[in-house]
N, C-alpha and C positions, 0 to 999 in steps of 0.2 A: 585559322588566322595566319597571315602572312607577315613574317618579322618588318619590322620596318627597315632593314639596310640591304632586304631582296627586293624590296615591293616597287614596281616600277613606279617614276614620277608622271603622276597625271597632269593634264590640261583641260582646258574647258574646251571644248569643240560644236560647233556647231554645224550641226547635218542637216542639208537643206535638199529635198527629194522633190522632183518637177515626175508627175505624174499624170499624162494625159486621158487616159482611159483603157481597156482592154477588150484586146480580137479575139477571133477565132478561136475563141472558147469551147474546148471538147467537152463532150456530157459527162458526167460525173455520178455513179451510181445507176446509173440509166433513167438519172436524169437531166434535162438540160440548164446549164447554170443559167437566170435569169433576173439575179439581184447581187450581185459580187460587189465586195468591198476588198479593200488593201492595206494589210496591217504591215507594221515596218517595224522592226526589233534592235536594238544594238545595246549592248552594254547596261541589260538592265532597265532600257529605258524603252518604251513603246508607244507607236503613234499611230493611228488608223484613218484612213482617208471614210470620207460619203458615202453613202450605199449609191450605185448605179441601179437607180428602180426598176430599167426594162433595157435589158442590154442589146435587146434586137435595137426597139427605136432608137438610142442614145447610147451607143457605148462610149461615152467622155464622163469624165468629175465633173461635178461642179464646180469644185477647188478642186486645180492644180499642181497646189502647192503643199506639201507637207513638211515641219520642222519641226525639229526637236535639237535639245543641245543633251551634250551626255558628256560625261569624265570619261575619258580615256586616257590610253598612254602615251607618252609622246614617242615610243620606239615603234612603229608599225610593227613590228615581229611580235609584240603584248596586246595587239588590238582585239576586240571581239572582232568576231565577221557580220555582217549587216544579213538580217534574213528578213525574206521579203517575203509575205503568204497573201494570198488570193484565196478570203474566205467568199462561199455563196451562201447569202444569209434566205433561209427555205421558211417556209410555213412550221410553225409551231416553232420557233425557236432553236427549229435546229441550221447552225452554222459552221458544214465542214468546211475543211482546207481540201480547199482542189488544186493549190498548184503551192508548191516552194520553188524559192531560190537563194542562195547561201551564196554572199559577195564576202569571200575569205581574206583580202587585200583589199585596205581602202587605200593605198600609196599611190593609186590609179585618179584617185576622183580628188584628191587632197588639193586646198588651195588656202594659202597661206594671206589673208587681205592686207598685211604688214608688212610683204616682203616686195622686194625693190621690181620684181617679174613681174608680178600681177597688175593686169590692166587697170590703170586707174585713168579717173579722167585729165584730159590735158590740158582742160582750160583754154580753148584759141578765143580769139574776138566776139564768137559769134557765142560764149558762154554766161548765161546769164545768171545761173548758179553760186557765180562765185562772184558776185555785186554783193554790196555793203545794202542794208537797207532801206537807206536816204539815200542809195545813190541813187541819179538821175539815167531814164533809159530811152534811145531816139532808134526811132525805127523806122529806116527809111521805105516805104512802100512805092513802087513804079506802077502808078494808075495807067501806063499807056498801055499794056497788053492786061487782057482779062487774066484772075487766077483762073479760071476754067473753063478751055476754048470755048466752048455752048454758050457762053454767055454773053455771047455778041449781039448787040440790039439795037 
């Protein structure tokens, strides 16, 4: 147990991981990985992506997207590091790790949605978003050229 007047102050964070799919996959065991999945770790908290069924045919997710929020602290020097494993899920249940990677600093990937840097949107004329919803919206269309050349008739 950590005193309370060492114990650093946590936040709530949200870790949002875009994962497209995985290459050039080396055999493992001698054998070839052919059903990999991608678990993600930090802080006690773990989230694991789709199994990729046939990684020759398809090597992408289905989902892209994986999130999790976890307590961390707000000093980057007190953070877990993010571990990312690449299990291949085999016949009978068995699911080794073929591949680690240990992200020791997140001060790299850190984005703050409240802070005055961070792109937010700008709102110009052509933003619809940010209409009331009784407001009225005129959309001026130019019938004299087609939307898509080919479709000259």
């Amino acid at each position: 147990m950590v005193p309370q007047n060492i114990k650093p102050a946590l936040q709530r964070t949200a870790i949002e991981i875009l994962a497209w799919g995985l290459r050039n996959m080396k055999s493992y065991q001698m054998a070839s990985i052919s059903s990999p999945s991608l678990v993600v770790e930090c802080g006690g908290q773990t989230v694991q992506s789709c199994v990729i069924r046939n990684l020759r045919k398809n090597p992408n997710f289905d989902v892209c997207t994986l999130f999790m929020e976890v307590m961390l602290p707000r000093e980057d020097l007190y953070c877990p590091p993010i571990v990312v494993k690449v299990i291949d899920n085999r016949q009978f249940g068995r699911r080794p790790v073929v591949g680690q990677c240990t992200i020791r600093s997140l001060e790299k990937f850190l984005c703050d949605p409240h802070s005055a840097e961070s792109p937010s949107p700008q709102g110009g004329p052509d933003d619809v978003s940010l209409l009331s919803p009784g407001e009225d919206v005129l959309i001026d269309i130019d019938d004299k050229e087609p939307l898509i050349p080919i479709q000259v008739g």
